[in-house]
Backbone atoms as SQL, in Angstrom:
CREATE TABLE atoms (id INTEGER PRIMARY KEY, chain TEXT, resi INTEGER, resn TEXT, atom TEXT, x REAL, y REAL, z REAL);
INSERT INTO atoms VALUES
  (1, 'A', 1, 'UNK', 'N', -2.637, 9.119, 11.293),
  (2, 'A', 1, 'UNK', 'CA', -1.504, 8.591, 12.032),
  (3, 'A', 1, 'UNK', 'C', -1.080, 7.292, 11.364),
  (4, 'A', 2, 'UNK', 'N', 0.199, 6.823, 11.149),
  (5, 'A', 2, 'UNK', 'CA', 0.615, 6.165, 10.377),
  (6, 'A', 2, 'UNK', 'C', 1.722, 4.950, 11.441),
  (7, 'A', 3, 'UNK', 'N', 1.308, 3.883, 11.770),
  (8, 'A', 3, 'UNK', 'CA', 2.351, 3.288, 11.896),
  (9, 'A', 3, 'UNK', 'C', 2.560, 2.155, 11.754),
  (10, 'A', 4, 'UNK', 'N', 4.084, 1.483, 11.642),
  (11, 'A', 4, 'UNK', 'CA', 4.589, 0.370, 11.136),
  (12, 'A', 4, 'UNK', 'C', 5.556, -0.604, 12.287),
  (13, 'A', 5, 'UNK', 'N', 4.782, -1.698, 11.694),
  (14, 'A', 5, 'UNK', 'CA', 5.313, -2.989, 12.318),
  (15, 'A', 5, 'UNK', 'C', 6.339, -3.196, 12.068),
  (16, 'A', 6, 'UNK', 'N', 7.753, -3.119, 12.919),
  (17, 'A', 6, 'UNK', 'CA', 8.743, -3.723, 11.896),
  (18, 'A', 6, 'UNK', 'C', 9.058, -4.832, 13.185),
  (19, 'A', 7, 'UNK', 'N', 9.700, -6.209, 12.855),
  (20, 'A', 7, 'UNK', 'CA', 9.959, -7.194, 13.457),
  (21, 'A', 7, 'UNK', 'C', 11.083, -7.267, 13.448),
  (22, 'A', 8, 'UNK', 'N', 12.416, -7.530, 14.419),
  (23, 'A', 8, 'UNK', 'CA', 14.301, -7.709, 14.218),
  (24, 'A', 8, 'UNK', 'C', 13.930, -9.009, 13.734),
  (25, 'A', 9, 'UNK', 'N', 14.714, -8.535, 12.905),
  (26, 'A', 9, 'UNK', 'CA', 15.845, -9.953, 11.632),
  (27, 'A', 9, 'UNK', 'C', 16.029, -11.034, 12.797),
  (28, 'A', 10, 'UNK', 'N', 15.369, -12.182, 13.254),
  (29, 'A', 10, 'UNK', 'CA', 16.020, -12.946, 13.892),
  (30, 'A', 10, 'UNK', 'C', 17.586, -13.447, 13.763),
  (31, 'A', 11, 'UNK', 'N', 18.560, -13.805, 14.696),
  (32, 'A', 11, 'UNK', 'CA', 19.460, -14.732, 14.256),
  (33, 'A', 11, 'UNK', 'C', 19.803, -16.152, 14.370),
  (34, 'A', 12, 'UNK', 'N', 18.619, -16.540, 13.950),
  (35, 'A', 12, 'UNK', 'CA', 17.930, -18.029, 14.135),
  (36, 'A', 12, 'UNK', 'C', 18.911, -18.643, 12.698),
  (37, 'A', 13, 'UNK', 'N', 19.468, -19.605, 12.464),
  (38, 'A', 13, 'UNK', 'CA', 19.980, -20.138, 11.255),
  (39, 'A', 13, 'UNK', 'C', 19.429, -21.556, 11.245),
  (40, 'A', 14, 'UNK', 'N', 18.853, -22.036, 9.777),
  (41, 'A', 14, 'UNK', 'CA', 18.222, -23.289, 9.209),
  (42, 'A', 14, 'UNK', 'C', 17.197, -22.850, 8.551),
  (43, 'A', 15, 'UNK', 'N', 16.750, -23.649, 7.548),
  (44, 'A', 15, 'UNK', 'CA', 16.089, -23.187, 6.685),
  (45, 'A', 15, 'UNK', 'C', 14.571, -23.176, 7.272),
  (46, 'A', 16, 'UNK', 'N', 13.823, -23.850, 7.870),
  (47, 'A', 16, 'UNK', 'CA', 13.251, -24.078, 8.664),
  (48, 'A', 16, 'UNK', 'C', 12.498, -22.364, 9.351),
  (49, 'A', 17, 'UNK', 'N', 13.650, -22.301, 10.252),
  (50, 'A', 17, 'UNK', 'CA', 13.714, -21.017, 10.489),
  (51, 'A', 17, 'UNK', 'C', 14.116, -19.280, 9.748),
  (52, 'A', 18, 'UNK', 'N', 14.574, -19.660, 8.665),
  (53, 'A', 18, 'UNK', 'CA', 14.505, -18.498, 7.494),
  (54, 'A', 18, 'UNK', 'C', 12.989, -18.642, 6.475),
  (55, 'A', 19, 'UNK', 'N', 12.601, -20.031, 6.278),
  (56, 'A', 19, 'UNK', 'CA', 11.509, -19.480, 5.875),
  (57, 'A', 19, 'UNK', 'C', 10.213, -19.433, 6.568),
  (58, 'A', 20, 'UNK', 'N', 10.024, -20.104, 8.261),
  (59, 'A', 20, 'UNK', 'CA', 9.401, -18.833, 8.483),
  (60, 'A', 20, 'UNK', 'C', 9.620, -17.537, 8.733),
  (61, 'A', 21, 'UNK', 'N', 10.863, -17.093, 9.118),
  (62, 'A', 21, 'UNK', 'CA', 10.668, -15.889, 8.996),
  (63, 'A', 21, 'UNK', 'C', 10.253, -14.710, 7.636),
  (64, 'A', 22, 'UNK', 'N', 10.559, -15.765, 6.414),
  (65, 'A', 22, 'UNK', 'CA', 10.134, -14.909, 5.085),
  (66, 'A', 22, 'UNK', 'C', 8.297, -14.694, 4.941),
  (67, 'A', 23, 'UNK', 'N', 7.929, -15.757, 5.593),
  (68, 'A', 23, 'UNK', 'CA', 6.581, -16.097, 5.448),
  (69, 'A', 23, 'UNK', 'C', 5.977, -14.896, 6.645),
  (70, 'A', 24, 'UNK', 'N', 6.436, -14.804, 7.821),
  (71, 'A', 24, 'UNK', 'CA', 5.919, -13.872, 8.678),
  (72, 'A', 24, 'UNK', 'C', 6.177, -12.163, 7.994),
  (73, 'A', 25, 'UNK', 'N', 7.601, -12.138, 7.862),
  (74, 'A', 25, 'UNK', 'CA', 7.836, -11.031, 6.877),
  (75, 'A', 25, 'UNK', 'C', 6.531, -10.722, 5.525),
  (76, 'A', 26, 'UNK', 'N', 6.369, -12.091, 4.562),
  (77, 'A', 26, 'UNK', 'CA', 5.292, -11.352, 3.417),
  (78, 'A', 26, 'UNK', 'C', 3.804, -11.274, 3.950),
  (79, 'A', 27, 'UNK', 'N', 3.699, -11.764, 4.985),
  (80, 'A', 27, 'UNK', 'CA', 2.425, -12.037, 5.729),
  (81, 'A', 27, 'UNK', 'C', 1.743, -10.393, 6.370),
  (82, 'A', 28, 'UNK', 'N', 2.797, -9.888, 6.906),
  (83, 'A', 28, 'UNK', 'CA', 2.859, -8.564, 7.627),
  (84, 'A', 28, 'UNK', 'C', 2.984, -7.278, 6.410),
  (85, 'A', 29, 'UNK', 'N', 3.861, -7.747, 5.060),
  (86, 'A', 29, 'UNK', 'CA', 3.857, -6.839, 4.159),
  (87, 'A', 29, 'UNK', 'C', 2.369, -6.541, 3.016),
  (88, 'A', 30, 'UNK', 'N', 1.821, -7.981, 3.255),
  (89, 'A', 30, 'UNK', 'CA', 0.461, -8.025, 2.798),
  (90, 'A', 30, 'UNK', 'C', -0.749, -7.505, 3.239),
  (91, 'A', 31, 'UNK', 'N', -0.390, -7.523, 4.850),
  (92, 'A', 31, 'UNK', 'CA', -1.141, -6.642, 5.986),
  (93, 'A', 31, 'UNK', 'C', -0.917, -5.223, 6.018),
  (94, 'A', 32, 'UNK', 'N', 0.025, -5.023, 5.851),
  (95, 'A', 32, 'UNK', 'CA', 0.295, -3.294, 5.573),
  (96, 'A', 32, 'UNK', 'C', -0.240, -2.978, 4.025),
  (97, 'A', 33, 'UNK', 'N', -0.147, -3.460, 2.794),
  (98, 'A', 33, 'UNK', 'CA', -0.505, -3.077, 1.657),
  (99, 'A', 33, 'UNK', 'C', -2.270, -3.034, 1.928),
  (100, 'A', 34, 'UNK', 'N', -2.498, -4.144, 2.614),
  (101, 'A', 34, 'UNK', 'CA', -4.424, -4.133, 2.595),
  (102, 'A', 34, 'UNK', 'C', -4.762, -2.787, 3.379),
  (103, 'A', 35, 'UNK', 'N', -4.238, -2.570, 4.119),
  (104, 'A', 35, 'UNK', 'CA', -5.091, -1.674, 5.208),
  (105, 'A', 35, 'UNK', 'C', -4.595, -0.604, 4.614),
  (106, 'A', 36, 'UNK', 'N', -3.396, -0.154, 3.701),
  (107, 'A', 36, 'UNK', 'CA', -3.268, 1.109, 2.924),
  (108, 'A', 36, 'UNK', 'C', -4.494, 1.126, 2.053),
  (109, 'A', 37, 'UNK', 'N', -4.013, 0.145, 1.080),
  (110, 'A', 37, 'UNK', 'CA', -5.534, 0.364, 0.564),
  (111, 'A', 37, 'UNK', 'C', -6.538, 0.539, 1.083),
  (112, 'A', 38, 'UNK', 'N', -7.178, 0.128, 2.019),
  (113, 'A', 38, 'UNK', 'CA', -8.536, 0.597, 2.939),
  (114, 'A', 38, 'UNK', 'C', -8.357, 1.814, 3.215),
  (115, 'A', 39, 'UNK', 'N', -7.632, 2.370, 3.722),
  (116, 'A', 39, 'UNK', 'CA', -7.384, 3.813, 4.014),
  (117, 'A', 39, 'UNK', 'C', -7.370, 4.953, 2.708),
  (118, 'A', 40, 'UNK', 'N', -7.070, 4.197, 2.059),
  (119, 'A', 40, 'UNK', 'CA', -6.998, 5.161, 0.557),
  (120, 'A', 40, 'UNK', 'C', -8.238, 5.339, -0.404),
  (121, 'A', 41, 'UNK', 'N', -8.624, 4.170, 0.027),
  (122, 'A', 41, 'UNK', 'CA', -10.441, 3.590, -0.649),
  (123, 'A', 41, 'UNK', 'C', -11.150, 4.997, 0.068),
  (124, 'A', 42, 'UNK', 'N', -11.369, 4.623, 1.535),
  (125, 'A', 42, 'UNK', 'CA', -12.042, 5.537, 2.448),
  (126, 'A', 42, 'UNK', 'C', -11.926, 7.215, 1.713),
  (127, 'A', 43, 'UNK', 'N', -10.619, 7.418, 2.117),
  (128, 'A', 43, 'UNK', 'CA', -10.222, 8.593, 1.907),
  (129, 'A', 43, 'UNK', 'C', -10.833, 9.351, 0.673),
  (130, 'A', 44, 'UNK', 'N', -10.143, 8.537, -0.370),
  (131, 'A', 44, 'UNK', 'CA', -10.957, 9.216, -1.561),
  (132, 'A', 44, 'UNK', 'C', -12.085, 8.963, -2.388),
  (133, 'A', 45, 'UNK', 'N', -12.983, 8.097, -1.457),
  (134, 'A', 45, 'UNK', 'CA', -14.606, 8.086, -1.460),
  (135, 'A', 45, 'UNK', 'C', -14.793, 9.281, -0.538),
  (136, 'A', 46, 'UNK', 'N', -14.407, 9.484, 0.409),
  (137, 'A', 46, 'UNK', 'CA', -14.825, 10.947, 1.204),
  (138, 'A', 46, 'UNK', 'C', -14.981, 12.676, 0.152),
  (139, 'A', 47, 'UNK', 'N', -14.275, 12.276, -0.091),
  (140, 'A', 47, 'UNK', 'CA', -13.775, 13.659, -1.186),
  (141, 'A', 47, 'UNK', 'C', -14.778, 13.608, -2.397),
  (142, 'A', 48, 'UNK', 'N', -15.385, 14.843, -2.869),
  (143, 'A', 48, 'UNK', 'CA', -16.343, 15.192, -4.155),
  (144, 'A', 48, 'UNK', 'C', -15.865, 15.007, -5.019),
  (145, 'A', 49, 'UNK', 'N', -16.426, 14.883, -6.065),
  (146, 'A', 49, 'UNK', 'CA', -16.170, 14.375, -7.749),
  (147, 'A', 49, 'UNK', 'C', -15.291, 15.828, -8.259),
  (148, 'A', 50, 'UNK', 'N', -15.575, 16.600, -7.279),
  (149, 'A', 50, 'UNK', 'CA', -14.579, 18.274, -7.939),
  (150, 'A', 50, 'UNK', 'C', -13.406, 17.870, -6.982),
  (151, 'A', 51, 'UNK', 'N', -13.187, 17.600, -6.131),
  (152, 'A', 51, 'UNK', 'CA', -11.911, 17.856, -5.877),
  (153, 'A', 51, 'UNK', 'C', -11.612, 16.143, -6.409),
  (154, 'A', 52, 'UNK', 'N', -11.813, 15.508, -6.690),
  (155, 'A', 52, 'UNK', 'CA', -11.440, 13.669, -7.087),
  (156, 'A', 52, 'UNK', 'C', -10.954, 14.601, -8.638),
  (157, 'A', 53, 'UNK', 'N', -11.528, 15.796, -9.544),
  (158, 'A', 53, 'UNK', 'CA', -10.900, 15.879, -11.368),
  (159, 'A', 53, 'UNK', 'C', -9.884, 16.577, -10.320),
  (160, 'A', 54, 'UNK', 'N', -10.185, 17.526, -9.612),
  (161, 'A', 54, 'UNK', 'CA', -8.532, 18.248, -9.020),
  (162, 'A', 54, 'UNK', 'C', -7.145, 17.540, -9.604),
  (163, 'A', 55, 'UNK', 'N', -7.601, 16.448, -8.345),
  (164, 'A', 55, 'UNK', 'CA', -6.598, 15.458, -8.342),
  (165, 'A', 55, 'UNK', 'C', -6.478, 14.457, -9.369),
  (166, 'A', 56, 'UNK', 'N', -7.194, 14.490, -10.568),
  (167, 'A', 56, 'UNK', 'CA', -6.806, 14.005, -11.430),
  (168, 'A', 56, 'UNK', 'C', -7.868, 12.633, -11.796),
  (169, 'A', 57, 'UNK', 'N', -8.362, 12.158, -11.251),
  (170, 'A', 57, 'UNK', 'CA', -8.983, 10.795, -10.930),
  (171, 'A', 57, 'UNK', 'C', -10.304, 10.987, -11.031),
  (172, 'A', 58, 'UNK', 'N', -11.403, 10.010, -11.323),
  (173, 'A', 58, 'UNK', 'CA', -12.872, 9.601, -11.839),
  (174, 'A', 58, 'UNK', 'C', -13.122, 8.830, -10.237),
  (175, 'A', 59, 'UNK', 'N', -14.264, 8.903, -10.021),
  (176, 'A', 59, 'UNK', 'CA', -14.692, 8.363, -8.762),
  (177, 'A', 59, 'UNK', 'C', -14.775, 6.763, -9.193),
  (178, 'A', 60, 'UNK', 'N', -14.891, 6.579, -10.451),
  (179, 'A', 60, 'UNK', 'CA', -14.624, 4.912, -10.720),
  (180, 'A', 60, 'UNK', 'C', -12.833, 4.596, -10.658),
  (181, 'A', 61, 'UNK', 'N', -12.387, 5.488, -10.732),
  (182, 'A', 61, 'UNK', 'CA', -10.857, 4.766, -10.775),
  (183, 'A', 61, 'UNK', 'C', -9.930, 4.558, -8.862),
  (184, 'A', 62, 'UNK', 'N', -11.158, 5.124, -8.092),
  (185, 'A', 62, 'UNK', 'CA', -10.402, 4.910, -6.661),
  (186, 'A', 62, 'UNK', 'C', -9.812, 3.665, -6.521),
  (187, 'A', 63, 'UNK', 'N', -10.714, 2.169, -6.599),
  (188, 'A', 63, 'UNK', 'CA', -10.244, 1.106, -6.330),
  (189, 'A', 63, 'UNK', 'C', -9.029, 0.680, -7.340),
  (190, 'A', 64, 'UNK', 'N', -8.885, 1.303, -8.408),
  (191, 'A', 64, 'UNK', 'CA', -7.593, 0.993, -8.980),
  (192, 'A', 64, 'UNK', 'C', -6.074, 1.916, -8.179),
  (193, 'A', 65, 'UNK', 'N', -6.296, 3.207, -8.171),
  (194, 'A', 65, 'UNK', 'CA', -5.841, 3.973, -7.383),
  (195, 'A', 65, 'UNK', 'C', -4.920, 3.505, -5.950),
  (196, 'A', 66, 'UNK', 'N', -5.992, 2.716, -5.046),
  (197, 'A', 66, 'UNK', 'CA', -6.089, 2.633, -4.025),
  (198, 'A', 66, 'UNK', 'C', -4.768, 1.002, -3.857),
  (199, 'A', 67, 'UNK', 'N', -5.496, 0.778, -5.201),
  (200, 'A', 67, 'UNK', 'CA', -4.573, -1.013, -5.139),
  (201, 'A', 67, 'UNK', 'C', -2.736, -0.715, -5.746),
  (202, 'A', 68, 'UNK', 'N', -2.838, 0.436, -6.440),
  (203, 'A', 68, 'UNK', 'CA', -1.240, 0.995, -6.816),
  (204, 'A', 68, 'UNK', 'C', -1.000, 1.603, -5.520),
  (205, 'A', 69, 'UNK', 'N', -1.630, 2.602, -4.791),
  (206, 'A', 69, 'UNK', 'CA', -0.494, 2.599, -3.675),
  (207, 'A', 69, 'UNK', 'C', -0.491, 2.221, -2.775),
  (208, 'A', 70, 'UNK', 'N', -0.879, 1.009, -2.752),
  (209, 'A', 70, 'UNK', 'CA', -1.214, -0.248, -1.542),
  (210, 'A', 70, 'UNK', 'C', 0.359, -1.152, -1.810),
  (211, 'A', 71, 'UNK', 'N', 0.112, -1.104, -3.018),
  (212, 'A', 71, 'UNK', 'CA', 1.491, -1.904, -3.903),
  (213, 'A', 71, 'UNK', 'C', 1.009, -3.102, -4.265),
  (214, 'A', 72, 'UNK', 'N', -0.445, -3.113, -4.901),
  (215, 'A', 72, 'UNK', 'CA', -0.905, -4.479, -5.166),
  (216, 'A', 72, 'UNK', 'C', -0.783, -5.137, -6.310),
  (217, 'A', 73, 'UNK', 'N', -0.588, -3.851, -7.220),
  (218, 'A', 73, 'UNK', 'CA', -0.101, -3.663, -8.673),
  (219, 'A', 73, 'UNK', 'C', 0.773, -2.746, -9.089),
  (220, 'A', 74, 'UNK', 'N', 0.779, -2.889, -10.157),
  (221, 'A', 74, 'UNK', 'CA', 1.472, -1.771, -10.984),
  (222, 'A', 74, 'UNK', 'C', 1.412, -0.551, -10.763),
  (223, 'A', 75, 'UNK', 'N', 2.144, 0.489, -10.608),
  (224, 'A', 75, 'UNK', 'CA', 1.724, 1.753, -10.485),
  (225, 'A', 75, 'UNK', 'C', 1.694, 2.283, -11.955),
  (226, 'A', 76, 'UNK', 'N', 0.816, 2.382, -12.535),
  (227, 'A', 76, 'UNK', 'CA', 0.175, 3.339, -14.192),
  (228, 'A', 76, 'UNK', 'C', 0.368, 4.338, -14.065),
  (229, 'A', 77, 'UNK', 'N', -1.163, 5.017, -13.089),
  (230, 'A', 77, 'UNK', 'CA', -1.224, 6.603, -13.298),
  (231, 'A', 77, 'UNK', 'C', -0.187, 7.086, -12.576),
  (232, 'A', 78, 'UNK', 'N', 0.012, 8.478, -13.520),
  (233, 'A', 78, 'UNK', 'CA', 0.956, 9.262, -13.137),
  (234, 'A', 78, 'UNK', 'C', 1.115, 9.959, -11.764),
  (235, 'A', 79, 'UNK', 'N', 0.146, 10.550, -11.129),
  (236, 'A', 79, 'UNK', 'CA', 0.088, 11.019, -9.947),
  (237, 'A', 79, 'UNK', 'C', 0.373, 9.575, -8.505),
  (238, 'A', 80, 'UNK', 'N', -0.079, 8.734, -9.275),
  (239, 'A', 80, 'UNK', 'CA', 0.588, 7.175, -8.200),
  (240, 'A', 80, 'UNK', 'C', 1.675, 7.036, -7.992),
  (241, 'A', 81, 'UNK', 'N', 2.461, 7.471, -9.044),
  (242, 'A', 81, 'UNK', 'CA', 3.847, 7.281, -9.409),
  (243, 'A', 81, 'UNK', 'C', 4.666, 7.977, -8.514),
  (244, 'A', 82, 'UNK', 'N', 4.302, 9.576, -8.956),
  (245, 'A', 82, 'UNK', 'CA', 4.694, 10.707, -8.193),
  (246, 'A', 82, 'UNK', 'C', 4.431, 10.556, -6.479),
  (247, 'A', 83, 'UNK', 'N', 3.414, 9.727, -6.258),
  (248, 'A', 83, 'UNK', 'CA', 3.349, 9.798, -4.471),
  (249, 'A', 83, 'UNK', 'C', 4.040, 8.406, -4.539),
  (250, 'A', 84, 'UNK', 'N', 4.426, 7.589, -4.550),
  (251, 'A', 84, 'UNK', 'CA', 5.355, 6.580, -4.880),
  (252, 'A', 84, 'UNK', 'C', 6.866, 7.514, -4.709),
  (253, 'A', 85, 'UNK', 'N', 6.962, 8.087, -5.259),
  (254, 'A', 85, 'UNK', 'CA', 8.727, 8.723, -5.634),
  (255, 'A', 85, 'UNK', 'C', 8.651, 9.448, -4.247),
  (256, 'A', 86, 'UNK', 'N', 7.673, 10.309, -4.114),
  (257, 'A', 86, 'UNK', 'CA', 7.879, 11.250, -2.941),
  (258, 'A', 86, 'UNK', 'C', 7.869, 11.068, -1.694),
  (259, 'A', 87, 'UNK', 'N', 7.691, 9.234, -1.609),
  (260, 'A', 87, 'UNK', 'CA', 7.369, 8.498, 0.073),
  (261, 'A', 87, 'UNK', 'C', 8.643, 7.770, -0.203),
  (262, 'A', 88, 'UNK', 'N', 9.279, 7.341, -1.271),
  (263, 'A', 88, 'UNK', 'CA', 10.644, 6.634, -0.948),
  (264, 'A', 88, 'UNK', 'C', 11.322, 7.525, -0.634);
């Protein structure tokens, strides 16, 4: 089950008040990237070293894995990419 925090755009004006709201905004986007990653860590530590070549991946490469579709980095591997394209 998947769900997301979203907060309304205040219409608060001063800077004051725009940057906290940027700060609550990257605060909450940092909170959603961690706990993806936790969920993705979990997930594909659950799964066997046969279905981990299935899918393409070494049981050492989860935590890299896990940090591309968290959005902590770069997305490299190709199959990151592809679940990247297919969730926008």
């Amino acid at each position: 089950m998947h769900h997301t925090l979203r907060l309304p755009t205040p219409r608060v004006t001063g800077s004051v008040a725009d940057a906290a709201t940027r700060l609550i905004h990257r605060l909450l986007a940092a909170w959603h990237r961690q706990r993806t990653q936790r969920a993705t860590v979990a997930t594909l530590q659950g799964l066997d070293d046969r279905t981990l070549r299935d899918l393409g991946f070494h049981r050492a490469e989860i935590g890299g894995v896990a940090a591309e579709l968290g959005g902590s980095t770069e997305a490299t591997y190709l199959r990151v990419q592809l679940a990247h394209h297919l969730r926008a």
